[in-house]
N, C-alpha and C positions, 0 to 999 in steps of 0.2 A: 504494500500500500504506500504511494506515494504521499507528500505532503501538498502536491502542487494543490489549488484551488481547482472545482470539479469543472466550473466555469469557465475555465483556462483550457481547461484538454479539447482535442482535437475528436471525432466521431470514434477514430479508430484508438487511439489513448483510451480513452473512458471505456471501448469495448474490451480491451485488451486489459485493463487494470478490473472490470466490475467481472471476468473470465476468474481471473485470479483469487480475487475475495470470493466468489460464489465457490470454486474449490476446496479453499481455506474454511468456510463455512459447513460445507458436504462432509471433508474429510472428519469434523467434528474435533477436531486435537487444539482448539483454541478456550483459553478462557473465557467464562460467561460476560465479565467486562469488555472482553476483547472483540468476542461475538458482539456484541449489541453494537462497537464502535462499527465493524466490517459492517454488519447489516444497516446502520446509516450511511454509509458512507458508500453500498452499492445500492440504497434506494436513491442518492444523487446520483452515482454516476447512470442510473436506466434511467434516471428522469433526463440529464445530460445528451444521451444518447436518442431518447424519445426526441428532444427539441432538437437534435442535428439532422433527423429522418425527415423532419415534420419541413425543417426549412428549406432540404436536399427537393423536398414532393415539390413543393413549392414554386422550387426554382426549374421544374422540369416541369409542370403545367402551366409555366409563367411561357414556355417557349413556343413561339408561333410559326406555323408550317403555312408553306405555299402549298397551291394547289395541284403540286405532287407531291406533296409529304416533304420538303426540303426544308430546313431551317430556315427561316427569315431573319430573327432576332428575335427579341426577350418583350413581352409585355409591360407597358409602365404598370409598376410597384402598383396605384392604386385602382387600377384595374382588376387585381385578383380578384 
């Protein structure tokens, strides 16, 4: 478990660290204080990871096709 702030990691950071604590938590060989910090600290990074998904959706329904299916460009922001 890192120190960095959960808000700072990147989609694959937070997947790759909230991997790790869910192991640590399975294998069961951690302290009960210990558990309850891992188990905070992987319900930020899935919440982390949920708003990286949501904003990834986002930016891939934001993109506009011609009419052959070819990219054009991006939708203005308050368009969604």
């Amino acid at each position: 478990m890192t120190d960095r702030p959960v808000d700072k990691l990147s989609f694959e950071e937070a997947m790759a660290e909230l991997e790790k604590v869910l192991g640590q938590l399975e294998r069961g060989d951690v302290a009960l204080d210990d558990s309850i910090k891992l188990y905070e600290r992987g319900a930020a990074l899935k919440a982390r990871c949920e708003t990286k998904l949501k904003e990834a959706e986002e930016k891939v329904a934001a993109i506009t096709l011609d009419g052959d299916g070819n990219p054009t460009g991006l939708k203005p922001v308050n368009d969604l």
